[in-house]
C-alpha positions as CSV (number, residue, x, y, z in Angstrom):
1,X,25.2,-9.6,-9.8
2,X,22.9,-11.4,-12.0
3,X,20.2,-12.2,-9.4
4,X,19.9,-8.6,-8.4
5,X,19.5,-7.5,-12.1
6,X,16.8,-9.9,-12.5
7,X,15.4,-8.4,-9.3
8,X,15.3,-4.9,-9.8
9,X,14.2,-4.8,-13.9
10,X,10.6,-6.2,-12.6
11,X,10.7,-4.0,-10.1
12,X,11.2,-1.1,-11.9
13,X,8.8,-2.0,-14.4
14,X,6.4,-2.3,-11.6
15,X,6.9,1.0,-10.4
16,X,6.3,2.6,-13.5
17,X,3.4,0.4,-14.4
18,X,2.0,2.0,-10.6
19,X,2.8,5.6,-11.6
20,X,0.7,5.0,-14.6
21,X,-2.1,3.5,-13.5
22,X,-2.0,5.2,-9.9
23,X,-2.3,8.6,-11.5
24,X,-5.2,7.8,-14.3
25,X,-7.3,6.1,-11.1
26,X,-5.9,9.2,-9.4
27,X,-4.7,6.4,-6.5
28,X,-0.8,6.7,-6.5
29,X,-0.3,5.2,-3.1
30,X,-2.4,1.9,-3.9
31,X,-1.1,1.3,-7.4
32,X,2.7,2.0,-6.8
33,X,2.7,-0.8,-3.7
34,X,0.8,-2.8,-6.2
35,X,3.4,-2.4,-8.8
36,X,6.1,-3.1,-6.6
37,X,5.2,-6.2,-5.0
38,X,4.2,-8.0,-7.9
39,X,7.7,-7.3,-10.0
40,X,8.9,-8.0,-6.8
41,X,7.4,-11.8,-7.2
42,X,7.9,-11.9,-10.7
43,X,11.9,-11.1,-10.0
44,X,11.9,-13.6,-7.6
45,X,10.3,-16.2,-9.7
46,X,12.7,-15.6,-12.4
47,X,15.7,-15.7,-10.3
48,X,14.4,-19.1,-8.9
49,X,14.3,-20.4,-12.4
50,X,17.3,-19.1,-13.4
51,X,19.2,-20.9,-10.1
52,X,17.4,-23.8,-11.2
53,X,18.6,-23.7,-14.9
54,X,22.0,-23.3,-13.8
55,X,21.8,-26.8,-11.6
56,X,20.6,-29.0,-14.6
């Protein structure tokens, strides 16, 4: 449960960050794929560190 949490709050985050900036560059489409795929690497980076943490 706690890897997908710390999957989907950069995710979401990404999305809205997209919306944002998709619709002042009036470029939705680019900037929502944009936002998604990178708080989709930053959730996974976390949850990598987070597995690590839990090792040591």
């Amino acid at each position: 449960m706690e890897n997908e949490k710390l999957l989907a709050i950069p995710v979401a985050i990404g999305v809205v960050a997209g919306i944002i900036i998709g619709s002042i560059t009036e470029n939705i489409g680019l900037w929502l794929s944009i936002g998604i795929s990178c708080g989709a690497g930053i959730g996974v980076v976390a949850s990598q560190q987070k597995k690590k943490e839990e090792e040591n």
